[in-house]
MIVEXMI-544934 format. One line per field, with one value per residue: residue in one letter; residue number from 0; x, y, z of N, C-alpha, C, CB in turn. Coordinates in steps of 0.1 Angstrom, whole numbers. Glycine has a CB too. Layout:
N
rest: A,...
nr: NUM,...
n.x: X,...
n.y: Y,...
n.z: Z,...
ca.x: X,...
ca.y: Y,...
ca.z: Z,...
c.x: X,...
c.y: Y,...
c.z: Z,...
cb.x: X,...
cb.y: Y,...
cb.z: Z,...
***
This chain:
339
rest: X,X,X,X,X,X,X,X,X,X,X,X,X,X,X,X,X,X,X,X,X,X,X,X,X,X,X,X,X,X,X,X,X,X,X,X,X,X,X,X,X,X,X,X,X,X,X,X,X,X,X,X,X,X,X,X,X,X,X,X,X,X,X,X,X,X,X,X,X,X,X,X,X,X,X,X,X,X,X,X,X,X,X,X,X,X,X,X,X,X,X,X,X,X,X,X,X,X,X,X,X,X,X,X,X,X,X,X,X,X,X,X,X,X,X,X,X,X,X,X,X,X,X,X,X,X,X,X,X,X,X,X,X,X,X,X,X,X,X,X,X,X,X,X,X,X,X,X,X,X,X,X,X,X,X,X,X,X,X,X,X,X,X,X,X,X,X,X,X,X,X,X,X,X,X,X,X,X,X,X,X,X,X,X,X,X,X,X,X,X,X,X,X,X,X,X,X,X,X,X,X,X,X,X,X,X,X,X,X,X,X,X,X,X,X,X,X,X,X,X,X,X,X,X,X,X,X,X,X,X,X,X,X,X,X,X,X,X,X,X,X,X,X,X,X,X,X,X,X,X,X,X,X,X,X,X,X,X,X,X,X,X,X,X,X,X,X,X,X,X,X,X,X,X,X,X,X,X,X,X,X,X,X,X,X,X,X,X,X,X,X,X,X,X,X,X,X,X,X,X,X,X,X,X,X,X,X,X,X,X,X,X,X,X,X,X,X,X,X,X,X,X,X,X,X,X,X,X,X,X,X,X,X,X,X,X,X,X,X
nr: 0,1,2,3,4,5,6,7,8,9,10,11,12,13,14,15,16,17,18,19,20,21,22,23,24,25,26,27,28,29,30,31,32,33,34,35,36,37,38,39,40,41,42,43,44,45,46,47,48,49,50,51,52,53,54,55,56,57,58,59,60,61,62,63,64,65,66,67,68,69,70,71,72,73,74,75,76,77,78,79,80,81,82,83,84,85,86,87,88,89,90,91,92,93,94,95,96,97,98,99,100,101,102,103,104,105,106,107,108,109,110,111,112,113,114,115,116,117,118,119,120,121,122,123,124,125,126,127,128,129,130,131,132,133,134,135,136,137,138,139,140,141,142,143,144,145,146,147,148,149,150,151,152,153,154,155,156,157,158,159,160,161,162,163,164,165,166,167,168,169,170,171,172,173,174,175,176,177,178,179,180,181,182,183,184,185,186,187,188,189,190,191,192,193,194,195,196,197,198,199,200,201,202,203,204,205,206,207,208,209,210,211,212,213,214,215,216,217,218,219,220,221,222,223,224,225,226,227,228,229,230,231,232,233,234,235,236,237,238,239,240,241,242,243,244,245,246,247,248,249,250,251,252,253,254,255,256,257,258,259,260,261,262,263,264,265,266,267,268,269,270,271,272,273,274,275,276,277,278,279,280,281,282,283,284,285,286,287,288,289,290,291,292,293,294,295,296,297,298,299,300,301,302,303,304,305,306,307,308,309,310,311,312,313,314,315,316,317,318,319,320,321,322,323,324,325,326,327,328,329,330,331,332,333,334,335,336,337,338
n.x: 268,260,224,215,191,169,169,162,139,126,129,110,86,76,80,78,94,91,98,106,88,97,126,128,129,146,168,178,175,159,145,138,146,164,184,192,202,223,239,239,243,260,279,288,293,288,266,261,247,226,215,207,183,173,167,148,130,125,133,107,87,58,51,50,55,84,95,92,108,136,140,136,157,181,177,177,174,183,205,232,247,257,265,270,245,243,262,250,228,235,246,227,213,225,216,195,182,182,164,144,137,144,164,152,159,138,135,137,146,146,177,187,186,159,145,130,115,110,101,119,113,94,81,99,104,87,53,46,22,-9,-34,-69,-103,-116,-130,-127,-101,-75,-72,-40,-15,18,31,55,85,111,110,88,60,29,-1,-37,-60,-89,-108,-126,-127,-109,-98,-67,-46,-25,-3,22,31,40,63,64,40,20,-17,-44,-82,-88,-71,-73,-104,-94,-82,-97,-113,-101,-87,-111,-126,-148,-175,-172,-190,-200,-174,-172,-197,-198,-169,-176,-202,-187,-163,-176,-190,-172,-167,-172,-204,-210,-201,-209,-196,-175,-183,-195,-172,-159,-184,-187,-163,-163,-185,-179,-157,-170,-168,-141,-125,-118,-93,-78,-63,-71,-94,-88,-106,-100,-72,-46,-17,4,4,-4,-1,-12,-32,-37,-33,-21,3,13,32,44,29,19,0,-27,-36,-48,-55,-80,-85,-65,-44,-28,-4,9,44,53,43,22,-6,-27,-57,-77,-106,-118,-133,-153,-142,-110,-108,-121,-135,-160,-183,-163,-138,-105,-69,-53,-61,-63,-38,-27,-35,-19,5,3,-1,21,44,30,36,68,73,71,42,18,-3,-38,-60,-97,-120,-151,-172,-172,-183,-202,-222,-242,-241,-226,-202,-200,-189,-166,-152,-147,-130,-112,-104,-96,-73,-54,-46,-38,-13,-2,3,-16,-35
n.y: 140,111,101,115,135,115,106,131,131,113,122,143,129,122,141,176,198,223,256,287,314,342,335,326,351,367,359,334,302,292,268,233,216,234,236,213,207,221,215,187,176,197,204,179,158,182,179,154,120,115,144,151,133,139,167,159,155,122,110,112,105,90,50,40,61,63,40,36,58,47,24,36,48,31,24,9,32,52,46,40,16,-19,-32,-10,-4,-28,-24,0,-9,-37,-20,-2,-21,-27,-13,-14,-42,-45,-35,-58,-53,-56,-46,-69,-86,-83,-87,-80,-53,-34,-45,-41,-46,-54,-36,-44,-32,-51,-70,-91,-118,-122,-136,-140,-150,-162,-166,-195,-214,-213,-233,-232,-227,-251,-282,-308,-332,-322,-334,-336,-335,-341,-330,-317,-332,-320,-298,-289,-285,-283,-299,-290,-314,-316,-290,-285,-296,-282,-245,-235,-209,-197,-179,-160,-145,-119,-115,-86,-77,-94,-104,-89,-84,-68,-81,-112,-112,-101,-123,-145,-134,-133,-155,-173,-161,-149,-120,-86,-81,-105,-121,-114,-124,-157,-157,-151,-173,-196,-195,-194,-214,-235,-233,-248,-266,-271,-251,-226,-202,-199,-190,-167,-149,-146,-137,-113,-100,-90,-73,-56,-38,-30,-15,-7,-33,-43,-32,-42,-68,-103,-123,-155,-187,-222,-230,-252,-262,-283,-311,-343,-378,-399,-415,-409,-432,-449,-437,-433,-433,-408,-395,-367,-336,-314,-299,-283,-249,-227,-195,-177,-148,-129,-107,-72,-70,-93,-107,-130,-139,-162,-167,-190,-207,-221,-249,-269,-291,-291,-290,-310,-343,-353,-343,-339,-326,-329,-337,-341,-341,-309,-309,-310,-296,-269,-276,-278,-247,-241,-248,-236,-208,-211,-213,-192,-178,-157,-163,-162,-169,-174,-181,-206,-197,-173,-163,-168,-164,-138,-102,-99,-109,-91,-69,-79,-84,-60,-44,-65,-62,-39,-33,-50,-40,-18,-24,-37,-20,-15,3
n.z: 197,191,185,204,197,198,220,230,226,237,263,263,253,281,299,310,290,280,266,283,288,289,293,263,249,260,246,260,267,295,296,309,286,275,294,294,267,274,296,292,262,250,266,283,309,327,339,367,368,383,385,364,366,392,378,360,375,378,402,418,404,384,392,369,344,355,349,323,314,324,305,278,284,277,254,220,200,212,227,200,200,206,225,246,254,268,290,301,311,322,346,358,364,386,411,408,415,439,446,442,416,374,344,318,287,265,233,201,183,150,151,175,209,233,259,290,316,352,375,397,397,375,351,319,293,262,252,241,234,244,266,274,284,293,286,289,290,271,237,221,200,187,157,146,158,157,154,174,174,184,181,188,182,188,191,209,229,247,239,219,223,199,191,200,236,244,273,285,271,274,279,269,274,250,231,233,221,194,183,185,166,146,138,135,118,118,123,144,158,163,167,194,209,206,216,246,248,242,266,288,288,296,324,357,363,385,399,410,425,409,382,390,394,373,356,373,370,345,348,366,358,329,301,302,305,280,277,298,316,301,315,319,318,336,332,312,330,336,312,309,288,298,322,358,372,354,350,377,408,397,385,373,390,400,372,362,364,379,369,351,349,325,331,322,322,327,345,359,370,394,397,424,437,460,468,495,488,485,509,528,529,517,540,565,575,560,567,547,518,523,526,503,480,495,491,459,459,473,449,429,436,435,410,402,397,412,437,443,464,468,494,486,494,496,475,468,472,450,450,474,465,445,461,467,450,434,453,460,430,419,441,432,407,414,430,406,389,376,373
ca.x: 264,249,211,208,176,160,170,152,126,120,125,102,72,76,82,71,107,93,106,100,83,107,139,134,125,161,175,185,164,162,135,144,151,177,193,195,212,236,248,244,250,271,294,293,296,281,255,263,233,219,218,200,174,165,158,136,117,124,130,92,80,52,64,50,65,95,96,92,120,146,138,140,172,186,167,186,166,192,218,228,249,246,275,267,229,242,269,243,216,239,248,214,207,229,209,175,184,183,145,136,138,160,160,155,159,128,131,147,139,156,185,191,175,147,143,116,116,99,100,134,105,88,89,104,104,77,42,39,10,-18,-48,-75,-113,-110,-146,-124,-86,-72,-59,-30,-3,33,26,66,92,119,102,78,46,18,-17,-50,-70,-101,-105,-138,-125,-99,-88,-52,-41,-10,1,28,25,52,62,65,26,6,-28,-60,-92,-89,-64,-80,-110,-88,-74,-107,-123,-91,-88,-125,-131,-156,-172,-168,-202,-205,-169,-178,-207,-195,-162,-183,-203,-172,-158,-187,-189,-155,-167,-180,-216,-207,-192,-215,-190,-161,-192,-198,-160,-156,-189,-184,-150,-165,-197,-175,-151,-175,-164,-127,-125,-112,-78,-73,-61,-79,-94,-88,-105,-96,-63,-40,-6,2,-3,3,-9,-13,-39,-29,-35,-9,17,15,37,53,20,16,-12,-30,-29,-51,-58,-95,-86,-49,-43,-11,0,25,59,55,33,13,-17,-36,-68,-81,-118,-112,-150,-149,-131,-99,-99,-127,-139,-176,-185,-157,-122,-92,-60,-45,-64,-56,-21,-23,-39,-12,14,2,0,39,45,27,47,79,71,66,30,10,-16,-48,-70,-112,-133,-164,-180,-168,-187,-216,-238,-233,-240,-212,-191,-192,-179,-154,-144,-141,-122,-102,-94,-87,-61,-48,-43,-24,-4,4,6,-25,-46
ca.y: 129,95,95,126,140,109,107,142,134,106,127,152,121,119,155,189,201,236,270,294,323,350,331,325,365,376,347,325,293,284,259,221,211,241,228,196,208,231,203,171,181,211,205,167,162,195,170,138,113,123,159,149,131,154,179,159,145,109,103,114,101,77,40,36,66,59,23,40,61,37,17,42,55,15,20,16,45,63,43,33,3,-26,-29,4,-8,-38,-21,3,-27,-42,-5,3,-39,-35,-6,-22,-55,-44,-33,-66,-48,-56,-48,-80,-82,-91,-93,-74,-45,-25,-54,-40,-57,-44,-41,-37,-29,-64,-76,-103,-129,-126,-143,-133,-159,-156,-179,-199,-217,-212,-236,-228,-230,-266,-289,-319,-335,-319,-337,-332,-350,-331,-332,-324,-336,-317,-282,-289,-282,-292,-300,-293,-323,-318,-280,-287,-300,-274,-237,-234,-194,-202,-166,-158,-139,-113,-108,-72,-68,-99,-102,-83,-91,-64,-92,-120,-110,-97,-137,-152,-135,-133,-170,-185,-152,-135,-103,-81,-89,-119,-128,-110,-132,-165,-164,-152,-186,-207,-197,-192,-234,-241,-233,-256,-261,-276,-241,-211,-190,-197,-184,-155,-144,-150,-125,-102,-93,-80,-66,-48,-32,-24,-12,-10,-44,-42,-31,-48,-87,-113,-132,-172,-197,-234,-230,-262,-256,-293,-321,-358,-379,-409,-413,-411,-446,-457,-431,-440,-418,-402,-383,-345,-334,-303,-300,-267,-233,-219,-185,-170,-135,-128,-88,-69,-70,-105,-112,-139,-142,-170,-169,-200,-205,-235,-254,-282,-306,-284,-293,-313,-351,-352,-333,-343,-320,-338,-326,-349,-329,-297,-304,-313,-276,-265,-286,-270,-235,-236,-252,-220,-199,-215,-213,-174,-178,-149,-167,-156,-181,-173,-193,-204,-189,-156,-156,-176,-148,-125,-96,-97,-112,-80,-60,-84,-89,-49,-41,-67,-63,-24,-34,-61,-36,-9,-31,-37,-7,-13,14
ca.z: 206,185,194,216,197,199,235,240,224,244,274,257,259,293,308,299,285,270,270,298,275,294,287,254,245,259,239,266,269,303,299,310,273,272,303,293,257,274,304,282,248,248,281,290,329,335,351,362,363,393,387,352,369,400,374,353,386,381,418,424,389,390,386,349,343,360,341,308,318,324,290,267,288,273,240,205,196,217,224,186,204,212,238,251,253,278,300,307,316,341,356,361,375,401,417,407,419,456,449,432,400,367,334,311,274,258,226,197,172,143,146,186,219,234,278,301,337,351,388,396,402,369,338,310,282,255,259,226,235,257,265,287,288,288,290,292,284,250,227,219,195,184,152,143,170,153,159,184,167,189,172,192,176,197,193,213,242,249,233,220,216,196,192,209,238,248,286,288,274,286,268,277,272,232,225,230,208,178,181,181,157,134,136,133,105,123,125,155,174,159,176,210,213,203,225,255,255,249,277,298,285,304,342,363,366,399,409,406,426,395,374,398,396,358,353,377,367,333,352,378,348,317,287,304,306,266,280,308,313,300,321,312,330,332,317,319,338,327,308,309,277,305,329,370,373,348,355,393,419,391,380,373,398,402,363,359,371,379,362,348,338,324,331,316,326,333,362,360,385,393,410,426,446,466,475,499,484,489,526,530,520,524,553,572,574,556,563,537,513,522,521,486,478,495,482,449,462,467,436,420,440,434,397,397,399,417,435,454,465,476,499,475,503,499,464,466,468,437,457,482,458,438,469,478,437,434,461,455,416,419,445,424,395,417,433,396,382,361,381
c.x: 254,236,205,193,169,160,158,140,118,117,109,81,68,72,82,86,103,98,104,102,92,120,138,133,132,166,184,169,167,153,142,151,166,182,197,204,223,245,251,250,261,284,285,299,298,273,257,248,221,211,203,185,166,163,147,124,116,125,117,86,69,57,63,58,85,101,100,105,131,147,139,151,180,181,177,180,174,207,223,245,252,255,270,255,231,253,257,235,225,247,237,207,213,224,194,173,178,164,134,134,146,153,162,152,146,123,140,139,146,169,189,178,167,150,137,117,105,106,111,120,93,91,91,110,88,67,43,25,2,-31,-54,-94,-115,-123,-137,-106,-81,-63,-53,-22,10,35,44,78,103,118,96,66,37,5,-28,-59,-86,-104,-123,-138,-118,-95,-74,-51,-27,2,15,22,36,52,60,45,16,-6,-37,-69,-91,-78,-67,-94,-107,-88,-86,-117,-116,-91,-101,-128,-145,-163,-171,-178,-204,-192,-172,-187,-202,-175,-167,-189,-194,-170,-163,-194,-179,-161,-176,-193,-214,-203,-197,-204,-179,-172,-194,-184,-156,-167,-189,-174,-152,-177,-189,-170,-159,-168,-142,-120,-113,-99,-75,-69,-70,-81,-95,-94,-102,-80,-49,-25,4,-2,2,-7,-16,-18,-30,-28,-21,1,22,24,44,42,24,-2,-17,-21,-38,-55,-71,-89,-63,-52,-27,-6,14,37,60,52,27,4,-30,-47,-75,-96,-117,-128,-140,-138,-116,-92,-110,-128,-159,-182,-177,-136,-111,-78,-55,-48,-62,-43,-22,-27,-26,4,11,1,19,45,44,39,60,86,72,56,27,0,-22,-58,-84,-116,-145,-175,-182,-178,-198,-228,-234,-233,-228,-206,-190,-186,-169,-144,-135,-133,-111,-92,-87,-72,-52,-43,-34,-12,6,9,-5,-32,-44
c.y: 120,95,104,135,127,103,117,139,122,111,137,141,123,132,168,195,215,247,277,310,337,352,333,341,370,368,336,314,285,276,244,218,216,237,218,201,215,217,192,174,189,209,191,170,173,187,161,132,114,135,159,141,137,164,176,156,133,105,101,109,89,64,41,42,65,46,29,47,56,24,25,51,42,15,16,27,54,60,36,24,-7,-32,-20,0,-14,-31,-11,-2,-26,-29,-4,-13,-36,-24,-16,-34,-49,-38,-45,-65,-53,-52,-58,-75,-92,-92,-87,-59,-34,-33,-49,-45,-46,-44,-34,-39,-40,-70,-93,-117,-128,-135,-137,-136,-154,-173,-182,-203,-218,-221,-235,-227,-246,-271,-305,-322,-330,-334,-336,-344,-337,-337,-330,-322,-326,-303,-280,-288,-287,-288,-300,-297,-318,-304,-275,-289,-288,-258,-239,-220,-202,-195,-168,-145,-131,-109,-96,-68,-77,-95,-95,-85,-85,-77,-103,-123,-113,-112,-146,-146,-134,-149,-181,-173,-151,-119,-100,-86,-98,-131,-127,-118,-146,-168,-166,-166,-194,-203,-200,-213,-241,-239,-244,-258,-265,-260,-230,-199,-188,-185,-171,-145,-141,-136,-114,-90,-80,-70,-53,-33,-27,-25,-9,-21,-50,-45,-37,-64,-95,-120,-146,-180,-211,-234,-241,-256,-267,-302,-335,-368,-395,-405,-414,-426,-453,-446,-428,-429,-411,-392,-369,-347,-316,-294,-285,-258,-230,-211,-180,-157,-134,-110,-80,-72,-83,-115,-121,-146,-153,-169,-180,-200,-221,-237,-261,-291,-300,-286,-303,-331,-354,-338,-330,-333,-334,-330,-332,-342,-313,-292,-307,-298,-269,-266,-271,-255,-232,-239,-241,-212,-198,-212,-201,-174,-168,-158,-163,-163,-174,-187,-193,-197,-178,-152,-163,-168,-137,-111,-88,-98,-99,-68,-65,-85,-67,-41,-51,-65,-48,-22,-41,-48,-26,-7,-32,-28,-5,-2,30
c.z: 198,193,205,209,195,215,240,231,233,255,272,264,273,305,298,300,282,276,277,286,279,286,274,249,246,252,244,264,279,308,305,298,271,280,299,279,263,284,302,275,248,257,287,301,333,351,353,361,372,394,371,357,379,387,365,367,385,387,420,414,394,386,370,342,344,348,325,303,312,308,278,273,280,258,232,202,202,221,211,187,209,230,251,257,270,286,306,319,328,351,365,374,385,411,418,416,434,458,443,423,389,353,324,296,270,248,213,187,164,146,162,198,227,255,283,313,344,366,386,395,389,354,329,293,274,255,246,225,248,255,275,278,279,295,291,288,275,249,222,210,188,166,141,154,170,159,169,181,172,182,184,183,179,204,204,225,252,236,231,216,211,191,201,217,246,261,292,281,273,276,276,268,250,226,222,215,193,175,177,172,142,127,133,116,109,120,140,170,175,177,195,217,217,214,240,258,252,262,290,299,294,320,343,360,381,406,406,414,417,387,377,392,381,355,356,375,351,336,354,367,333,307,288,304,288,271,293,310,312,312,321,320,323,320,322,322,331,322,308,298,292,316,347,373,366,353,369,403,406,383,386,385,398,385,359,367,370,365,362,342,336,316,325,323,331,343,352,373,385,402,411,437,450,475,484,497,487,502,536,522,525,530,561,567,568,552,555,521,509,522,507,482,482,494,467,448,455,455,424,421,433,418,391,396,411,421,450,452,471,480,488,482,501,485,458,463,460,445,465,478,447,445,469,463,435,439,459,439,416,431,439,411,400,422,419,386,369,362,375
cb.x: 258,257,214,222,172,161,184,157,123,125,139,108,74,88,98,54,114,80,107,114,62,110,144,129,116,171,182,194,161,166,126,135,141,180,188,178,208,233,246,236,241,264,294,301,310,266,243,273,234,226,242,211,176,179,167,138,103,126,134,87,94,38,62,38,60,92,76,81,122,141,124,129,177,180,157,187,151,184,220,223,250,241,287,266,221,244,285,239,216,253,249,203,212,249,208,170,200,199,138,127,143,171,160,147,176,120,118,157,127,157,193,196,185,127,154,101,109,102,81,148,99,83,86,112,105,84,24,46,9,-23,-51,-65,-123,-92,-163,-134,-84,-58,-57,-24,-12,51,12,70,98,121,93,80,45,17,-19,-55,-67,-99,-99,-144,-116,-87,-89,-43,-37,-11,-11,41,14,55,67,82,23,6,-35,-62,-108,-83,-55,-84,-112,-70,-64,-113,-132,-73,-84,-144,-129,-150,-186,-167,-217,-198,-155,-186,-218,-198,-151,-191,-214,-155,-153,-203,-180,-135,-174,-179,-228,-193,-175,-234,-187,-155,-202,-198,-151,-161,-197,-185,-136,-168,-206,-160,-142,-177,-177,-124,-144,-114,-72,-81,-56,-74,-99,-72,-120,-112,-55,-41,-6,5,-7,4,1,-2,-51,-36,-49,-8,19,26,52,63,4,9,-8,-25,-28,-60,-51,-100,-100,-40,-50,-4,2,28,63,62,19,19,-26,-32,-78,-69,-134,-93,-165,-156,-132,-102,-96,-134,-128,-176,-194,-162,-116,-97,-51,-52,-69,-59,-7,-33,-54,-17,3,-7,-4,51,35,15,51,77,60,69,24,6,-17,-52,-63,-125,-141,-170,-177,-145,-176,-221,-243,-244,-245,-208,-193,-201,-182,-158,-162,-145,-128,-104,-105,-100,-62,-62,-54,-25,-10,0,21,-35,-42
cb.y: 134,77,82,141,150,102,113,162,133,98,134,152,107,113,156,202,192,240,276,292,326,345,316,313,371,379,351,330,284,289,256,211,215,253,223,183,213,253,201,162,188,228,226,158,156,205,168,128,98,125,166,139,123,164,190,146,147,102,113,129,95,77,21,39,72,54,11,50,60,30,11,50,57,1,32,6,47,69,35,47,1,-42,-20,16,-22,-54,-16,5,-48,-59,12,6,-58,-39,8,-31,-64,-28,-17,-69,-35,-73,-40,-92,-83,-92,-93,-85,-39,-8,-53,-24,-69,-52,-41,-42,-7,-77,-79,-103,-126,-118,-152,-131,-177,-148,-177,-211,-227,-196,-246,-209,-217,-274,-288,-328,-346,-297,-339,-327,-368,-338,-326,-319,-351,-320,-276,-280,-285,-291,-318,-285,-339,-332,-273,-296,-313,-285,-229,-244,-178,-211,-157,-158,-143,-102,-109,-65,-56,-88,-115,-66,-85,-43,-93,-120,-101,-87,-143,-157,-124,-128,-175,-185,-160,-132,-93,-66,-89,-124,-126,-97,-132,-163,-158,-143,-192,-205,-189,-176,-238,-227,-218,-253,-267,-288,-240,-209,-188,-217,-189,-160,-153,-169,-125,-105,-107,-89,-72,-56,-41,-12,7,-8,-48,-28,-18,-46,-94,-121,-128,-180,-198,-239,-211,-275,-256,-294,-318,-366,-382,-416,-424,-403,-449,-460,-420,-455,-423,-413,-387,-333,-341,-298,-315,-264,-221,-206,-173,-179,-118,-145,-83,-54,-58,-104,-97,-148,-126,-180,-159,-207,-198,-232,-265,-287,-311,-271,-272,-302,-365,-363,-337,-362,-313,-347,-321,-368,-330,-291,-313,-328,-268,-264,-309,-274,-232,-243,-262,-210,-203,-228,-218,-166,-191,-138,-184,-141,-194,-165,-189,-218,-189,-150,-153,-184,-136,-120,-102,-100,-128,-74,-57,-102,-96,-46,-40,-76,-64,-10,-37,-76,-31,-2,-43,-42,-9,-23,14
cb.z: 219,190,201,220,184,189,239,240,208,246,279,234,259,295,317,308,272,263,265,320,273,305,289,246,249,271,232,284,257,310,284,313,262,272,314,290,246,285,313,275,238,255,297,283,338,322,350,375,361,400,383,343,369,414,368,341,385,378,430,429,376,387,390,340,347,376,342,305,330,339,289,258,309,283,231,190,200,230,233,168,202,199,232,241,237,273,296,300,303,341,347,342,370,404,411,391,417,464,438,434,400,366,332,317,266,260,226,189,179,148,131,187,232,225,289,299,344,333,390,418,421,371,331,316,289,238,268,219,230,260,261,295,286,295,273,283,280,244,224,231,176,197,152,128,171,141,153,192,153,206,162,198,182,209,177,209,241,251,238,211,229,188,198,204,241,240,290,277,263,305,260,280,286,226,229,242,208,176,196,191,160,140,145,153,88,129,120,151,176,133,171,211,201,187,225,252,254,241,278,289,267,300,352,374,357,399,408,414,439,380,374,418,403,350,352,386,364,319,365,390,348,319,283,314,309,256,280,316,322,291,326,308,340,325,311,309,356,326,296,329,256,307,324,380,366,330,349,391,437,383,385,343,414,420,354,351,364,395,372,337,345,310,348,314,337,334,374,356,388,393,410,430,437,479,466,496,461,489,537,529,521,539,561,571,593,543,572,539,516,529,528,476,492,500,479,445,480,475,435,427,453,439,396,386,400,408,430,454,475,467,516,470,514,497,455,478,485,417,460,490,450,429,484,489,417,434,474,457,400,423,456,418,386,421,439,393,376,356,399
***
């Protein structure tokens, strides 16, 4: 059987396969592993696939587990091809599908495609460029048409990551770093320091609760914070080189995001803190206003955007805003599976 010890050894990662110190001493080995070589290997459809997975426990498995599972069940590392790889895939999709599940191919490796277990509603394309803590307009010019090659002129105005950034593992905050201290040529504290007030440059001064939400998230989390999702603020969604004025009803609107994290498997969550102005002109309620917010909500939505909006209220006072940030982020992460 093509790829069955690198099968068990995958199963091996996952689940405790060893011997049952009994069995092996009469010379039977009736550990899991032996099971699995006598009804897979030895005698094909002993077990069908069912039978194979009740005995590892992947019904009850946790998801990550579970997820990990199912991807190196599709690997090339076990299936060696590439046919085989994809009749699998869509066997396995047309169960998944009915949970919002699939598995998408994202990317390739050893000359066979790669797939990760990733929510019907996320994305699944790779980010080339990202800009975000933005003090004003970037400028931007396409520097060649043929390729696409966009130039951030005005690396002052606006960050560009220009990394790619793969759906299945989404950056966290140790990624960011590596990027800014690889690219300016840095040392380690030096870069720690030096991206900190960039970014801490990009919020509002108008909006101490963005500021609240931006510090607290690294307060709340510590020295965890490394592995977990970057948090980006100000990061443009899009761009138009033409002011609203000249490009008239045909303007882009609601062209950035407070804060973006972008999670494995493809999530992308936006969090927005909506002052006044959101639903307000003055003093004075404007629903004309708050439909446009929510205009742009669905828009998110619609987009595959994750978004969770705070009152500025809710985080005016650092205080309360670190109950209301912590209880929210550790639900946010087990919802996701980051927890």
């Amino acid at each position: 059987m093509p790829g069955y010890n690198r099968f068990k050894a995958m199963l091996h990662d996952l689940w405790d396969l060893s011997a049952d110190a009994f069995g092996s001493f009469f010379g039977n080995d009736i550990s899991l592993g032996g099971q699995i070589d006598q009804h897979v290997r030895r005698n094909p459809g002993d077990w069908t696939a069912e039978d194979l997975f009740e005995k590892l426990g992947a019904f009850d498995a946790l998801n990550k587990r579970f997820a990990r599972f199912l991807e190196g069940l599709v690997s090339g590392d076990g299936l060696l091809d590439e046919s085989a790889q994809r009749t699998v895939v869509d066997s396995i999709n047309l169960r998944l599908n009915r949970a919002g599940l699939r598995l998408s191919e994202t990317g390739e490796r050893d000359g066979y495609p790669v797939f990760h277990l990733m929510a019907t509603r996320a994305h699944t394309g790779l980010i080339k460029n990202l800009f975000f803590a933005s003090v004003g307009k970037p400028d931007l010019r396409i520097s060649d048409l043929l390729e696409n090659n966009i130039e951030n002129v005005r690396d002052d105005r606006v960050l560009m990551h220009e990394r790619p950034i793969a759906p299945a593992d989404g950056l966290r905050w140790r990624d960011l770093e590596t990027w800014w201290q690889e690219t300016r040529g840095l040392g380690a504290d030096e870069a720690k320091r030096t991206l900190w007030r960039r970014l801490t440059q990009s919020l509002p001064a108008s909006s101490p609760p963005q500021r609240h939400l931006f510090e607290l998230y690294h307060e709340i989390h510590g020295e965890r914070v490394y592995d977990l999702p970057a948090l980006l603020p100000e990061v443009w969604l899009h761009w138009d080189p033409l002011l609203l004025k000249e490009r008239g009803a045909e303007a882009m609107v609601n062209l950035r995001m407070d804060f973006l994290m972008l999670l494995p498997r493809g999530h992308r969550i936006v969090l927005e803190v909506d002052g006044k102005q959101h639903y307000a002109t003055g003093q004075l309620a404007d629903p004309t206003a708050y439909a446009t917010t929510m205009h742009a909500d669905r828009d998110l939505k619609l987009a595959r955007y994750d978004v969770f909006r705070f009152g500025a209220a809710e985080l005016t006072d650092k205080q309360r805003a670190r109950t209301i940030l912590a209880s929210f982020f550790t639900d946010l992460f087990r919802t996701y599976h980051l927890a």
